[in-house]
N, C-alpha and C positions, 0 to 999 in steps of 0.2 A: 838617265837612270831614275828608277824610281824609291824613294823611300819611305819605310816608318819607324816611327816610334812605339818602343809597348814594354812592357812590366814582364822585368825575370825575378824571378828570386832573390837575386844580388840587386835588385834596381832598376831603372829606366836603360832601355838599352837600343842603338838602331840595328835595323836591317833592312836590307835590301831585296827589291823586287825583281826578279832577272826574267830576260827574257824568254827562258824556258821556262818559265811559270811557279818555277820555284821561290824559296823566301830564304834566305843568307843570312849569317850572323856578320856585322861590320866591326871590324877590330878598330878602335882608335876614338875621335870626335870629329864629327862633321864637320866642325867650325876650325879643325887643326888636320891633323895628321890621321889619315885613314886608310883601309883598304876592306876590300870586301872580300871575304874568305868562304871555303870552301862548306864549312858547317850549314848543315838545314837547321830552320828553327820552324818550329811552330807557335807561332803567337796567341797568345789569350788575351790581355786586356792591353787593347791600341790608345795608344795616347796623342795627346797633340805632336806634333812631327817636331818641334822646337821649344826648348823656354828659354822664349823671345827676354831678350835684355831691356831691351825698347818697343811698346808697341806705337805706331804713330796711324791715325787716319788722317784720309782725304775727305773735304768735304765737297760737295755740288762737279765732283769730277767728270759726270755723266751729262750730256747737254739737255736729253730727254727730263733726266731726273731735276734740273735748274728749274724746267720749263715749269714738271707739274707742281711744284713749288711755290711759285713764281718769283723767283730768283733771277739775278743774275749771269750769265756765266762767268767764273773767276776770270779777271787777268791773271792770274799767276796762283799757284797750288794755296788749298787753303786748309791747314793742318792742326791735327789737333792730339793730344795725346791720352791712352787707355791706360791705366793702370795694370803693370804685369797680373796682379792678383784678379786682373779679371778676365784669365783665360781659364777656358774650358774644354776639356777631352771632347773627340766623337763619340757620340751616344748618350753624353753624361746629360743632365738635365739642366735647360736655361732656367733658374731658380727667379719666378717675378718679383720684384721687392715688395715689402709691405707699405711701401711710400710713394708710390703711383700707381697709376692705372692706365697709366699710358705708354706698354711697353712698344716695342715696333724691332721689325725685324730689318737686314741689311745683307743680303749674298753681296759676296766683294771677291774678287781675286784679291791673291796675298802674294808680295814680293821679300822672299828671305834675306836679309844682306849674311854674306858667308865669310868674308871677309872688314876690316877695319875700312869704312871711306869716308874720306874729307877729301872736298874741291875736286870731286870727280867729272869729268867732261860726259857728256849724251853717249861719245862715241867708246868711250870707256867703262860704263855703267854697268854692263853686261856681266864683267871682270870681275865684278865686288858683287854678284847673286850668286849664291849658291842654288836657289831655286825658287819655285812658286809652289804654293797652297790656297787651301780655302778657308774663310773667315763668315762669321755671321755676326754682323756690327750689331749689335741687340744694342737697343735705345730708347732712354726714357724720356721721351720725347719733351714733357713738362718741365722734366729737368734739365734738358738742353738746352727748349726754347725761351723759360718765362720764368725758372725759380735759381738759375747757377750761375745768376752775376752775370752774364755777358757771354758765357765760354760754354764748351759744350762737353768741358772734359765730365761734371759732375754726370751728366746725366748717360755715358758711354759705361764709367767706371765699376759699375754695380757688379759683385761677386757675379761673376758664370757669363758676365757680356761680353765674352770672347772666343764662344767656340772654333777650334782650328783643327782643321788638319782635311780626311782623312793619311792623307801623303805628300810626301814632297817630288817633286817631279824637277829635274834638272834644267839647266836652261839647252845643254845639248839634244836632250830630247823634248821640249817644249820650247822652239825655234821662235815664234810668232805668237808672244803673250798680248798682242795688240790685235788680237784676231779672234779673238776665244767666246763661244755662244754661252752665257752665263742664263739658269734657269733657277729660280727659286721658288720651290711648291710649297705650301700651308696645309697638312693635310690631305695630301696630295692635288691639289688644285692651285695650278699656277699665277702666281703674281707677278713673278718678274722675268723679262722673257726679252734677252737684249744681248748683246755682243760688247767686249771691251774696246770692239771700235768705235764706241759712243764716248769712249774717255776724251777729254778735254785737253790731260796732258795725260802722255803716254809712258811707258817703265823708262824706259832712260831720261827722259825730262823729270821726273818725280826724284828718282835718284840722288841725279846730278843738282837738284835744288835744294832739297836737304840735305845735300852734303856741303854745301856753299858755306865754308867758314864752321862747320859744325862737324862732328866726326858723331859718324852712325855707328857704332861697335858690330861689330861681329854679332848677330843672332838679334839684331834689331831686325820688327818686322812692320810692313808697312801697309794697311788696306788703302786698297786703291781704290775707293769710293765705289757705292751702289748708283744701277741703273735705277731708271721708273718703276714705280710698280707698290714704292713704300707703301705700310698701312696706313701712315696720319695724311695720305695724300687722295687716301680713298671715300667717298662723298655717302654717307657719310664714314667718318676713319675708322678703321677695324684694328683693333691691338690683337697681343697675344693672350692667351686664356688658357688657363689650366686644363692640360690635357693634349692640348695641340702639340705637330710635329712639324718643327722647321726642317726642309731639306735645301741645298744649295748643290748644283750638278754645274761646274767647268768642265768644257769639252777640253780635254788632252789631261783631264787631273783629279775627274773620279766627284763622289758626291757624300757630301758632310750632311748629317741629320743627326737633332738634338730635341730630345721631347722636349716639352715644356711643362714646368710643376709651377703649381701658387702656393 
């Protein structure tokens, strides 16, 4: 099933996409007790499909993207953490800071946890998704690489470095998230242009290792790392610039675009 989030009167509220093409009001919460009822709604302003408890990335998960780097590939997942405050609606505007100039962009599928996991197995993993989405890891590259002490949370964190959504797509109908052609246009001209079969580690190995001794709460959400194609990796690097429009299109999950303001 497919779903979103979007703005009533009363509040943030989900519904559902059916496959008669209609749009349902969903009684209850995603992340507890629900159903999907018989009410049409008409949506107006769509929101991020979750507010994520946790958001965690993946770095160098793509083999390609290690290469143009020149990175290593990881032994073992290598993660970092966003600040919930820097998620951002579809449509809304990636805001550049005034303290770089070297913003860069990141198409990533997104794995919802929908339930509570700790010490979950590969073959289990599945269990604890509610579903997948789309993410655009915006990153200040200066602030990742060479001014935030070592770590790469400072430079992820910046107000609006999180756009999400436009939907969430269930794992019963999104079978093969290990398959999925990820494109990411700049003004409609493509940068990244890869398949999440280039992951390193895949949705149930990512899971299953953040959940090893740690419990991921319900509505924690996890990008699973960008292919090739980054801006700081292009000769020479192309950042984001006032005006531009990020778009990110997953095959089985629809496509996120967020202008960009300075």
């Amino acid at each position: 099933m497919r779903f979103i989030r979007h703005l009533t009167s009363t509040g943030p509220a989900w519904a559902a996409l059916t496959p008669d093409g209609a749009t349902r009001a969903v009684k209850g919460d995603l992340l507890g007790e629900y159903h999907v009822t018989e009410t049409p709604v008409t949506p107006t302003k769509v929101l991020a499909p979750i507010a994520p408890t946790n958001i965690i990335g993946i770095g160098l998960n793509y083999r390609k993207h290690a290469e143009e780097g020149g990175k290593a590939v990881p032994e073992r997942p290598m993660w970092f953490m966003k600040t919930t405050g820097s998620l951002q609606h579809p449509g809304d505007p990636i805001q550049l800071p005034s303290c770089t100039e070297n913003t860069d962009y990141e198409g990533e599928l997104v794995i919802v946890i929908g339930r509570d996991a700790r010490n979950v197995s590969p073959e289990d993993a599945i269990d604890h998704v509610l579903g997948y989405t789309i993410a655009i890891d915006v990153s200040a590259r200066d602030w990742q690489f060479k001014l935030g002490g070592g770590q790469f949370n400072h430079g992820k964190s910046f107000d609006t470095f999180c756009p999400l959504g436009p939907m969430l797509v269930t794992p019963d109908e999104l079978t093969d998230p290990d398959n999925l052609r990820l494109v990411t246009r700049i003004n409609g001209e493509v940068r990244q242009d890869s398949t999440t079969a280039d992951m390193v580690f895949d949705v149930r190995t990512l899971v299953s290792f953040l959940s090893t001794d740690r419990t991921l709460p319900a509505g924690t959400i996890i990008l699973t790392g960008t292919p090739s194609g980054v801006g700081y990796a292009r000769k020479p690097p192309v950042w984001l610039q006032d005006g531009d429009t990020v778009e990110v299109e997953i095959q089985g999950i629809g496509t996120l675009s967020n202008p960009v303001q300075g």
